[in-house]
SEKOL-251969 format. One record per residue (C-alpha): residue number from 1; residue in three letters; x, y, z. Coordinates in Angstrom, 1 decimal. Example, Ala and Ser with C-alpha at 12.3 -4.5 7.8 and 13.67 -1.06 7.14 Angstrom:
+-----+-----+--------+--------+--------+
:   k :   r :     px :     py :     pz :
+-----+-----+--------+--------+--------+
:   1 : ALA :   12.3 :   -4.5 :    7.8 :
:   2 : SER :   13.7 :   -1.1 :    7.1 :
+-----+-----+--------+--------+--------+
***
This chain:
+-----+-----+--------+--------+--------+
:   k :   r :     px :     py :     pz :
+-----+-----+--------+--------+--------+
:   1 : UNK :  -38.4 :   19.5 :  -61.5 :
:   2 : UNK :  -42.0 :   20.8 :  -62.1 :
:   3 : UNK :  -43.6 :   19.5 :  -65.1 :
:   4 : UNK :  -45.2 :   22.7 :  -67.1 :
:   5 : UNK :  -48.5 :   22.2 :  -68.2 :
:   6 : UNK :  -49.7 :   22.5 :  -72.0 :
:   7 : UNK :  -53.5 :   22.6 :  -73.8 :
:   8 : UNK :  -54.3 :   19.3 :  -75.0 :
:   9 : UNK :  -56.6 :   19.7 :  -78.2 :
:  10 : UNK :  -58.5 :   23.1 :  -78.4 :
:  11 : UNK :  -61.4 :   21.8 :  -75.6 :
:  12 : UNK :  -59.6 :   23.5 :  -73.3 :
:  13 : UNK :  -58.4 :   20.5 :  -71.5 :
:  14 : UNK :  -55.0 :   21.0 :  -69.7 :
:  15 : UNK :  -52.4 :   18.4 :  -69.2 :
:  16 : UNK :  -48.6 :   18.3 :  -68.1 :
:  17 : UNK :  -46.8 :   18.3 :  -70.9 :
:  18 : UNK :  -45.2 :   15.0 :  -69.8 :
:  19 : UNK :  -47.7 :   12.0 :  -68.4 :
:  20 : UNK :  -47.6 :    8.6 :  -67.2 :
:  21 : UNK :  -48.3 :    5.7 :  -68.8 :
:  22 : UNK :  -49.3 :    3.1 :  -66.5 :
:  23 : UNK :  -50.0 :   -0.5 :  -68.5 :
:  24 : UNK :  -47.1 :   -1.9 :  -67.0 :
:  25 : UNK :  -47.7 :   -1.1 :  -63.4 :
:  26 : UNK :  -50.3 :   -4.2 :  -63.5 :
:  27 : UNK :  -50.3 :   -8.0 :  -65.7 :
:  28 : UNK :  -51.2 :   -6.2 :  -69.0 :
:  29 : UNK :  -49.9 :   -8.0 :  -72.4 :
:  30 : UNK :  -47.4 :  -10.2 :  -71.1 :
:  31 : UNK :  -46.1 :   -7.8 :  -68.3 :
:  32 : UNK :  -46.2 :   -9.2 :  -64.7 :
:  33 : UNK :  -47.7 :   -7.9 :  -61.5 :
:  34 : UNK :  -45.6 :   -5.1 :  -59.5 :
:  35 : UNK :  -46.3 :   -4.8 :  -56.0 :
:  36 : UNK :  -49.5 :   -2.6 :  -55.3 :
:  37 : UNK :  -47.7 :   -0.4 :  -52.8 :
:  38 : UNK :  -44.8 :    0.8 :  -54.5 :
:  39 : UNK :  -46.7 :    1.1 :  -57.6 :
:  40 : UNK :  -48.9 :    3.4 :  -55.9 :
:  41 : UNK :  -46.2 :    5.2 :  -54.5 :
:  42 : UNK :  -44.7 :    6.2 :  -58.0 :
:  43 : UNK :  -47.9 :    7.2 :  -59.3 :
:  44 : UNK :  -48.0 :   10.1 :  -56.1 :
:  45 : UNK :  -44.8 :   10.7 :  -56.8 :
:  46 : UNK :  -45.2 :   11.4 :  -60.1 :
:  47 : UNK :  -48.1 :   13.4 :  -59.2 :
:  48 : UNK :  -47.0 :   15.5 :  -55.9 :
:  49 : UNK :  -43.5 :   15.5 :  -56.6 :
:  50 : UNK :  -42.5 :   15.8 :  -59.7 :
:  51 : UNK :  -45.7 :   17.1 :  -61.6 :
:  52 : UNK :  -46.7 :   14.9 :  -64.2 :
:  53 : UNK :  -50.8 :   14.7 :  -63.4 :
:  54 : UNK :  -51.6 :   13.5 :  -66.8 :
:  55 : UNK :  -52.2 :    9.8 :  -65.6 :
:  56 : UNK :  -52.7 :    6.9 :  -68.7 :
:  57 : UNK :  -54.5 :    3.6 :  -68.5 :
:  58 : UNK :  -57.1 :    1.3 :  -69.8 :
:  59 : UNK :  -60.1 :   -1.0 :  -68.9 :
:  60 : UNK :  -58.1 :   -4.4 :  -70.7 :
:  61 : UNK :  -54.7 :   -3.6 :  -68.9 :
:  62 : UNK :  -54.8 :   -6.6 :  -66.4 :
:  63 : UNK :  -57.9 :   -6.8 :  -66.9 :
:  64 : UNK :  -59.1 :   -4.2 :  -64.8 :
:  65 : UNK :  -56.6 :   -4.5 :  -62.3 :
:  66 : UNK :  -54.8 :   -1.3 :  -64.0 :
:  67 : UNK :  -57.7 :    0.8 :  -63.3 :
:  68 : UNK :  -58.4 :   -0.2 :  -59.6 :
:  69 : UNK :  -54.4 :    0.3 :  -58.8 :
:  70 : UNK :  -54.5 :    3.9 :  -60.7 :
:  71 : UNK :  -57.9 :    4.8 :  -58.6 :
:  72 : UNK :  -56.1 :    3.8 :  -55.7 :
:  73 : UNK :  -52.9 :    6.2 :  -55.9 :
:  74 : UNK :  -55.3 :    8.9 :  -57.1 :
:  75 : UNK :  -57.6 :    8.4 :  -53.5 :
:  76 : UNK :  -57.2 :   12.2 :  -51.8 :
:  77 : UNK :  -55.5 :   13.6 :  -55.1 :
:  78 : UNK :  -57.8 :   13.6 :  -57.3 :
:  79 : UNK :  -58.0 :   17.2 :  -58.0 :
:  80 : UNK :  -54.3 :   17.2 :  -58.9 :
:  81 : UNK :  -54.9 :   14.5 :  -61.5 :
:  82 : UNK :  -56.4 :   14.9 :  -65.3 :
:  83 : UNK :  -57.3 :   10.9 :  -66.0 :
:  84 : UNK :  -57.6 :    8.9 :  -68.9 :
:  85 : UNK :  -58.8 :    5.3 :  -69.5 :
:  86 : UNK :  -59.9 :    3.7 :  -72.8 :
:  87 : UNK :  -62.5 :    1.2 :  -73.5 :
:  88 : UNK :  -63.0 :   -1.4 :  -76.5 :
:  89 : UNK :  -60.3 :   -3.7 :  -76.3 :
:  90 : UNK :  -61.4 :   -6.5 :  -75.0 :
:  91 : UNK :  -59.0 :   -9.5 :  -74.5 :
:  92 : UNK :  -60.2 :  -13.0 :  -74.8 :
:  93 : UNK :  -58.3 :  -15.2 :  -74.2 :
:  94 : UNK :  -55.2 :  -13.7 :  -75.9 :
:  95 : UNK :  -57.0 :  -12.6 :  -78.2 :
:  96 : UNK :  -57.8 :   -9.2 :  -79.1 :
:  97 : UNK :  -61.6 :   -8.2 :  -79.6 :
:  98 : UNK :  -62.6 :   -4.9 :  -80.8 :
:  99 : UNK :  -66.3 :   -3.6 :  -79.4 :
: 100 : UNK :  -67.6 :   -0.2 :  -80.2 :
: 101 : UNK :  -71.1 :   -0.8 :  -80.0 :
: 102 : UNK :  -73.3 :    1.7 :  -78.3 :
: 103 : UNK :  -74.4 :   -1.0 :  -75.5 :
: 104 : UNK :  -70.8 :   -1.9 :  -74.6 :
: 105 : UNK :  -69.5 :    2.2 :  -74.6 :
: 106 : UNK :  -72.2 :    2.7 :  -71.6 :
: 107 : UNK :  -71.2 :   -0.2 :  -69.2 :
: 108 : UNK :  -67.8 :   -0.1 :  -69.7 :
: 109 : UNK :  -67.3 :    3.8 :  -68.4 :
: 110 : UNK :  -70.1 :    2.5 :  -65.8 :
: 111 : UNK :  -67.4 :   -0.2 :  -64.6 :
: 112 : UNK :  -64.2 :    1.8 :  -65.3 :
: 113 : UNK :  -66.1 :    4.6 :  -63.0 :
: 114 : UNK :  -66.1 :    2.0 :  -60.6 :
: 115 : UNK :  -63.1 :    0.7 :  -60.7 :
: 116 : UNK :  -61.7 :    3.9 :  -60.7 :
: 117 : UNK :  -63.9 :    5.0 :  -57.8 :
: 118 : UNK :  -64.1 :    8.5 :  -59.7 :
: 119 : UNK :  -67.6 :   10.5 :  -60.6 :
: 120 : UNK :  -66.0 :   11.5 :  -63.7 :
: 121 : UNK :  -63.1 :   10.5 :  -66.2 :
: 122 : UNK :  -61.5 :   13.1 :  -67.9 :
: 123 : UNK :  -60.4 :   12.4 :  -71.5 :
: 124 : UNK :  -62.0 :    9.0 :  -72.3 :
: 125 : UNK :  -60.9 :    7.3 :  -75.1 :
: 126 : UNK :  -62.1 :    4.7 :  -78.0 :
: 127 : UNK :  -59.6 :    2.0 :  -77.3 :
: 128 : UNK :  -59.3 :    0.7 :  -81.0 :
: 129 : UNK :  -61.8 :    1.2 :  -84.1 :
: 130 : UNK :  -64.5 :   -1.4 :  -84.8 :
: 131 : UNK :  -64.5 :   -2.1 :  -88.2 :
: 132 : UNK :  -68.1 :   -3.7 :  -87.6 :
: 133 : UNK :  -69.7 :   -0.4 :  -85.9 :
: 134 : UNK :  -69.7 :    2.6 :  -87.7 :
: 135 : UNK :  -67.4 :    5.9 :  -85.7 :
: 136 : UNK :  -70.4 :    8.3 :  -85.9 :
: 137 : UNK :  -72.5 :    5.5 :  -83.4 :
: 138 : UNK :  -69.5 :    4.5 :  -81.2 :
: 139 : UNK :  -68.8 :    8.7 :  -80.8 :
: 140 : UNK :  -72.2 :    9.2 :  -80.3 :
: 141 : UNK :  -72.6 :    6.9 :  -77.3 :
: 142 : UNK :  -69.6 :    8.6 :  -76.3 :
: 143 : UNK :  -71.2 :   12.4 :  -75.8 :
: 144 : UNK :  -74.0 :   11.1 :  -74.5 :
: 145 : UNK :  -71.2 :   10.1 :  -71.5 :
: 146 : UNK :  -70.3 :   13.9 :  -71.9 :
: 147 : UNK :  -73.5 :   15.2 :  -71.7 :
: 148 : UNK :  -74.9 :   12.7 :  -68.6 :
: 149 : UNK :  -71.5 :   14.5 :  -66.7 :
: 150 : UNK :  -69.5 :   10.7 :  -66.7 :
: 151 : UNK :  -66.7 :   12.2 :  -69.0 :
: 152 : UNK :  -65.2 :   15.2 :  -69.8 :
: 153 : UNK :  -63.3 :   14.9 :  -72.8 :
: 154 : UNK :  -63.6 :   12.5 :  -75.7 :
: 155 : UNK :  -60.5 :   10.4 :  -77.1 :
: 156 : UNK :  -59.2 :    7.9 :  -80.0 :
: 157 : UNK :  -57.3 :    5.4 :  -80.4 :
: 158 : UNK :  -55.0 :    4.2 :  -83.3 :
: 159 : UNK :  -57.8 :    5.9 :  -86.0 :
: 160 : UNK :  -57.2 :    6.7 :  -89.1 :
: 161 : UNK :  -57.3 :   10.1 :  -90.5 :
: 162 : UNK :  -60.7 :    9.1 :  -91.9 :
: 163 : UNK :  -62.6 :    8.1 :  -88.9 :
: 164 : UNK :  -60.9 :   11.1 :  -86.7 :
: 165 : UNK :  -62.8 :   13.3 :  -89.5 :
: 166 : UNK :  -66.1 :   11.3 :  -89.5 :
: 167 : UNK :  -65.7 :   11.4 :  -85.1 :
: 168 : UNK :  -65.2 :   14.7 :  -84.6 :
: 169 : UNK :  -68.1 :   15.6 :  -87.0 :
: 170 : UNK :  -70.5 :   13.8 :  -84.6 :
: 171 : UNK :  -68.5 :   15.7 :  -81.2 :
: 172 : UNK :  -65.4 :   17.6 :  -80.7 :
: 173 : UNK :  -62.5 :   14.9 :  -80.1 :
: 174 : UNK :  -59.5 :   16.2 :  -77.9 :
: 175 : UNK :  -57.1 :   13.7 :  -78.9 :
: 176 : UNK :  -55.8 :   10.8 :  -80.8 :
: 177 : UNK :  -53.6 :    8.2 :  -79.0 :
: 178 : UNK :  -50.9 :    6.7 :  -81.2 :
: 179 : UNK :  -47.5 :    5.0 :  -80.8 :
: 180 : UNK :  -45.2 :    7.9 :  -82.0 :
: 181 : UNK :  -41.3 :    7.9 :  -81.3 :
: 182 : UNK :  -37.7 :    8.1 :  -83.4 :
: 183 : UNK :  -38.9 :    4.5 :  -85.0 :
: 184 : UNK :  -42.3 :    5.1 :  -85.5 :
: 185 : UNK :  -43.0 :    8.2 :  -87.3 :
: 186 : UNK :  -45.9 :    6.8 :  -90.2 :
: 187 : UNK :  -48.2 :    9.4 :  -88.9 :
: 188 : UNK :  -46.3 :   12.4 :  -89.3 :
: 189 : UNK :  -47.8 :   11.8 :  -92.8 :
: 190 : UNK :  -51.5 :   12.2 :  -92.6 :
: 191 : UNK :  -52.9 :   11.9 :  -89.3 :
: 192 : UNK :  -50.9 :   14.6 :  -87.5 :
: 193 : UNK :  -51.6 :   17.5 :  -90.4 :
: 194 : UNK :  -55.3 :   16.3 :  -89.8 :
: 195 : UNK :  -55.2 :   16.5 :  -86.1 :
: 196 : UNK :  -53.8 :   20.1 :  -86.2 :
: 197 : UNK :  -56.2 :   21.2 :  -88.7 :
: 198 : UNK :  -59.3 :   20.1 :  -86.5 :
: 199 : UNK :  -57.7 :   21.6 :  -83.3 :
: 200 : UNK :  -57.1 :   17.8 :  -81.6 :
: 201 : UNK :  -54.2 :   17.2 :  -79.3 :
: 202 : UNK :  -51.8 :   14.4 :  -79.8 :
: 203 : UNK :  -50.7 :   12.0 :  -77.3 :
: 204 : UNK :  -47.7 :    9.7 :  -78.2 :
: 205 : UNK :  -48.0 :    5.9 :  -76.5 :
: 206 : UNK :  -44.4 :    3.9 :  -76.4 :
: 207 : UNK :  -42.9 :    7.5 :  -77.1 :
: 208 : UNK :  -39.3 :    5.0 :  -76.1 :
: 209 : UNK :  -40.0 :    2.3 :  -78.7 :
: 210 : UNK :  -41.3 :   -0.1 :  -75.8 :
: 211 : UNK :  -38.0 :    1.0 :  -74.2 :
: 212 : UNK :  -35.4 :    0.4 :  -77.0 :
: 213 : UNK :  -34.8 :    4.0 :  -76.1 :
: 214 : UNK :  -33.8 :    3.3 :  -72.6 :
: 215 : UNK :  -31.4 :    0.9 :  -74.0 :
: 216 : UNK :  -33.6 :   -2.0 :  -73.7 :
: 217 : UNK :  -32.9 :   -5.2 :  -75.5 :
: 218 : UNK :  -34.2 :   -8.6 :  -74.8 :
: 219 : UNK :  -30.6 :  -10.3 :  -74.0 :
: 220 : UNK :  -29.7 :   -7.9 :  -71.7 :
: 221 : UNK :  -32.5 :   -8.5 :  -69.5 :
: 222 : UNK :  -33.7 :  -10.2 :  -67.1 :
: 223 : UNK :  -37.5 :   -9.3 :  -68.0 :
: 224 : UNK :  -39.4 :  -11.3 :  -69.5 :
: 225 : UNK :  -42.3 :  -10.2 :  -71.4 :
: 226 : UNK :  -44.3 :   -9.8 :  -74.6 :
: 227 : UNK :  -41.1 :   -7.6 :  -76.1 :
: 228 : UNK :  -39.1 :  -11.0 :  -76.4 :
: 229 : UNK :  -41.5 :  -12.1 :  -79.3 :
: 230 : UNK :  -41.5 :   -8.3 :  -80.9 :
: 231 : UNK :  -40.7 :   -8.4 :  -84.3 :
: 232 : UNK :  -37.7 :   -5.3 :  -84.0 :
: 233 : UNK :  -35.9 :   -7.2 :  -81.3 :
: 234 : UNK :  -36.0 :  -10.4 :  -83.0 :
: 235 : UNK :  -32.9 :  -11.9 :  -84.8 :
: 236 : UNK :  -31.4 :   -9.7 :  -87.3 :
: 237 : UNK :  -34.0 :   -6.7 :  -87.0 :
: 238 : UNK :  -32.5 :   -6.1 :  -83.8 :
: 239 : UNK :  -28.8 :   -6.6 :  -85.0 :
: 240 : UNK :  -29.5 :   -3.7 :  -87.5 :
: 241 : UNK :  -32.0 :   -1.6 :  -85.1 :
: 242 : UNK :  -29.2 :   -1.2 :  -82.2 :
: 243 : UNK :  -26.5 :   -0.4 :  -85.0 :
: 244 : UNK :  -29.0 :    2.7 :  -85.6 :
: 245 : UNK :  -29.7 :    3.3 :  -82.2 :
: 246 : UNK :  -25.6 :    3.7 :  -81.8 :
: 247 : UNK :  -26.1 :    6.4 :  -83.8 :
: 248 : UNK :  -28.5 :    8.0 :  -81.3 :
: 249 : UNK :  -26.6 :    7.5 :  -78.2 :
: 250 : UNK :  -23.8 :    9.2 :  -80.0 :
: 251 : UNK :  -26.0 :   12.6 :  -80.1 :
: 252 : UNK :  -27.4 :   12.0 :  -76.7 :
: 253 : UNK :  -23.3 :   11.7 :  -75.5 :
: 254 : UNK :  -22.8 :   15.2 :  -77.1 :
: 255 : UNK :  -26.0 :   16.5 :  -75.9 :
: 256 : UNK :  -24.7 :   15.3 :  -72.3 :
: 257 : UNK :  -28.1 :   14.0 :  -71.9 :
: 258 : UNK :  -28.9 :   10.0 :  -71.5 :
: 259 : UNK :  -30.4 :    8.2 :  -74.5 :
: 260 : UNK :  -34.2 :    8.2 :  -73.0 :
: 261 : UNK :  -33.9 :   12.0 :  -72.3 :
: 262 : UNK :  -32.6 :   12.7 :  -75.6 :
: 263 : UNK :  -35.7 :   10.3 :  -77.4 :
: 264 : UNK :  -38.2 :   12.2 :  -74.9 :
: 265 : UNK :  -37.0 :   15.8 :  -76.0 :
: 266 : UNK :  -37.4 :   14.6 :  -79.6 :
: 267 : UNK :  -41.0 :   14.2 :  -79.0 :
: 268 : UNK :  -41.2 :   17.5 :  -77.2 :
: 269 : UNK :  -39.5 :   18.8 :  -79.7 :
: 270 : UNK :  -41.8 :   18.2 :  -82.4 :
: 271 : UNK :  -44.7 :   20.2 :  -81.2 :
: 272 : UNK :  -46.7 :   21.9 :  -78.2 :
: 273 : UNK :  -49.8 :   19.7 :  -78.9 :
: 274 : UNK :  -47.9 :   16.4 :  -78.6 :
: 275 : UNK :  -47.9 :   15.0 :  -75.0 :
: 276 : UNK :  -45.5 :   11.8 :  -74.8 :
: 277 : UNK :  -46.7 :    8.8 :  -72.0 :
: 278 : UNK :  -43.6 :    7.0 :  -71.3 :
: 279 : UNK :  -44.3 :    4.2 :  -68.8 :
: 280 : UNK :  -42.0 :    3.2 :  -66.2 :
: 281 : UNK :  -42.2 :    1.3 :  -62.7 :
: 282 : UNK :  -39.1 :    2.8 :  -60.9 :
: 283 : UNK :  -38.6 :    5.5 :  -59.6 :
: 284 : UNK :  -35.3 :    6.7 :  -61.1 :
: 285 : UNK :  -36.6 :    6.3 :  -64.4 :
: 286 : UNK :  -39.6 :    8.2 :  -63.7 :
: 287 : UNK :  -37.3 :   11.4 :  -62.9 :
: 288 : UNK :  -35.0 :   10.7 :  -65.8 :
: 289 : UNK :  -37.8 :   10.9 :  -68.0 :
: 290 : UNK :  -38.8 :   13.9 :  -66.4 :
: 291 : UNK :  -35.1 :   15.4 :  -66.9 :
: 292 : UNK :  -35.9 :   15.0 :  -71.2 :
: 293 : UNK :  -38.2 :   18.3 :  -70.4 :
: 294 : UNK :  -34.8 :   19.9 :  -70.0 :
: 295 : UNK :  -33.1 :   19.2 :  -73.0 :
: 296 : UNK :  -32.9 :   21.9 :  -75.4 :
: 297 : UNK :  -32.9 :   20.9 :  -79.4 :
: 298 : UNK :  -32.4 :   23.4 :  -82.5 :
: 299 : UNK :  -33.6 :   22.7 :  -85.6 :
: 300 : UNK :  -30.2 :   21.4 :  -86.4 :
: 301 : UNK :  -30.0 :   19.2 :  -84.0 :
: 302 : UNK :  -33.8 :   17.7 :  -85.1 :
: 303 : UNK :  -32.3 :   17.4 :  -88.6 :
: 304 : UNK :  -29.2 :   15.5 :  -87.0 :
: 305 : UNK :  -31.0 :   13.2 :  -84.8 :
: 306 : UNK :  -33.3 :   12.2 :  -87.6 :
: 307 : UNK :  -30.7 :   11.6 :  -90.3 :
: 308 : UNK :  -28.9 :    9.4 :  -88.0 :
: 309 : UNK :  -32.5 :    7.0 :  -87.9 :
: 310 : UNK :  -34.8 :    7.5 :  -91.0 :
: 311 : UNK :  -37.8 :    5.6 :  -90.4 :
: 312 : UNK :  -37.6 :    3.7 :  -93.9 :
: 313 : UNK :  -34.7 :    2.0 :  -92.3 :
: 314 : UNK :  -35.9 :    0.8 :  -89.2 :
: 315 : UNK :  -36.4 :   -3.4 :  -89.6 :
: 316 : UNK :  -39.4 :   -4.7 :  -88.1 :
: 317 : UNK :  -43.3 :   -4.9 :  -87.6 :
: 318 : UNK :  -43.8 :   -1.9 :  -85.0 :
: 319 : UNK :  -46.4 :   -4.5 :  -83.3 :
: 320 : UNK :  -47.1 :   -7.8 :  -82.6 :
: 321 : UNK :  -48.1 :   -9.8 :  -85.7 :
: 322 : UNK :  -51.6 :  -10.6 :  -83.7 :
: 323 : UNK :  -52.1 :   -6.9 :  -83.0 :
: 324 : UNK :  -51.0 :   -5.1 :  -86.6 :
: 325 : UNK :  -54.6 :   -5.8 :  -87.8 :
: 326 : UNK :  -56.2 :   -3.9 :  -85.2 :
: 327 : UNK :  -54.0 :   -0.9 :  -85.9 :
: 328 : UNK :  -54.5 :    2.6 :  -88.0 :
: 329 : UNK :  -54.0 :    1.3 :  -91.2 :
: 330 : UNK :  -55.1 :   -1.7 :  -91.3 :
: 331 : UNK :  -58.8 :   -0.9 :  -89.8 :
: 332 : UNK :  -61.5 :    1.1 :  -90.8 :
: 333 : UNK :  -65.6 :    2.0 :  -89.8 :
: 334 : UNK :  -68.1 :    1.0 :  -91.9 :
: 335 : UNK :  -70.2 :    3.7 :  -93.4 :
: 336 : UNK :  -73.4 :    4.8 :  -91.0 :
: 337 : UNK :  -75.5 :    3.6 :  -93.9 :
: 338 : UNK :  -74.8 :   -0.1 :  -92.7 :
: 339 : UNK :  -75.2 :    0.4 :  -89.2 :
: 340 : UNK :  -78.4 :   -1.6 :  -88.2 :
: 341 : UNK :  -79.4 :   -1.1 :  -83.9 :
: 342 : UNK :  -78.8 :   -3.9 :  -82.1 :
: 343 : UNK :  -76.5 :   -5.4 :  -84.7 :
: 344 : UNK :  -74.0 :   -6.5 :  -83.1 :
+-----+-----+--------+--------+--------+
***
């Protein structure tokens, strides 16, 4: 099936309307290693086979090691590929460090270029929001990337309706990332309204739930990984969360689609300007994701599937307790008044 291709933010950057998250292709957050070769081999399959050329992944997945294994399967395709990478998360030593100062914007797309072994990255995104660096600096690093030729588009991260406004005053921004799916749906509120009235693209991250959508739960597997600790599969939260997931698979049945397909299509569903990145490292996930791009949903069928999960009643953090504070609503830039060079 060929992936169609949609207008991502109003730049005139073009995407498939489906990409590839690829975090969990590399040790990134308490996922583990996957061999190099057949990781490779997804990503040009992905790419030459089934369309999706909208290719997701970030300068702290591994560390690094993400970006190298992503530059790797792009090597003689790059032409094919629209690329994205994200800087200013920096993990040390488990712990989460937010940098957007205008020093650290320059040599990280200096070593993601590298890494990458691309002249250019294509949509290039602020990782998280500083709350020590005002948005108009960290931005303004940013299109001097644009205007040196290094990157094409500009990007955020988990921002807040707020800083999107103060970022795209300093240069256009052609999307927001943020986790968007059937049980997380806060920004429907605020931040999406304000995205389509500045003409920015959206692109959902965990558009699965971290793959409670695929039927994932943590006793059922044989993974082990960061998801075991996740608040909504812990204890009771989960007990409750799969009861409303039932409810899901029982639309999906009548649909005659699989659960994931039916989660996916929901995300299509809920506008042209919304891109969903669902990761995967196997193959026949890849094409059933692919398959949701097939699934056809009237507004009826949108008002079913979201009766039968409201968010309100979803149980559970939607992140890690360590990682919540580094999220939309719990971070914010400082005005530019306080922003003092060489600050940081």
């Amino acid at each position: 099936m060929d992936v169609p291709r949609v207008k991502l933010g109003s730049q005139g950057f073009e995407v498939s309307a489906q990409g590839l998250g690829c975090m969990g292709m590399t040790k990134s957050f308490g996922f583990h290693d996957k061999p190099v070769g057949e990781m490779v081999e997804l990503i040009r399959e992905a790419v030459e086979v089934m369309g999706i050329t909208f290719l997701d992944t970030a300068d702290v997945y591994g560390p690094h090691t993400n970006e190298v294994l992503v530059g790797k399967a792009i090597e003689g395709i790059r032409n094919k590929v629209q690329l994205a990478t994200k800087f200013g998360a920096v993990n040390e030593d488990g712990e989460l460090k937010v940098r957007g100062d205008p020093e650290y914007v320059r040599s990280a797309c200096e070593a993601s270029l590298k890494r990458l072994d691309v002249e250019c990255i294509d949509l290039y995104y602020q990782h998280r929001v500083d709350s020590t660096v005002p948005i108009e600096i960290t931005v303004g690093a940013m299109k001097e990337l644009v205007e040196e030729g290094k990157v094409k588009y500009l990007g955020l991260s988990e921002a807040s309706a707020t800083d999107i406004r103060r970022a795209h005053a300093v240069h256009p921004i052609t999307a927001v990332q943020l986790e968007y799916s059937l049980w997380t749906r806060d920004i429907e509120e605020d931040i999406i309204p304000t995205c389509r009235e500045l003409g920015i693209g959206i692109v959902a991250y965990s558009p699965l739930g971290r793959g409670f959508f695929a039927g994932y739960t943590p006793k059922d597997s044989t993974v082990q990984d960061r998801r075991q600790n996740h608040p909504r599969f812990m204890g009771e939260n989960l007990t409750k969360n799969v009861e409303l997931r039932q409810r899901v698979q029982q639309i999906a049945d009548s649909k005659k689609c699989s659960l994931n397909q039916l989660a996916l299509a929901w995300v299509h569903h809920k506008g042209k300007d919304i891109v969903p990145i669902p990761g995967t490292t196997k193959k026949v996930n890849l094409e059933s994701n692919v398959g949701a791009l097939a699934v056809k949903l009237s507004k009826e069928d949108i008002e079913e599937i979201e009766a039968a999960i409201p968010p309100h009643v979803i149980v559970g953090e939607r992140q890690l307790p360590e990682y919540v504070e580094k999220t939309w609503k719990h971070v914010a830039s400082p005005p530019l008044d306080t922003w003092k060079p060489h600050s940081k």
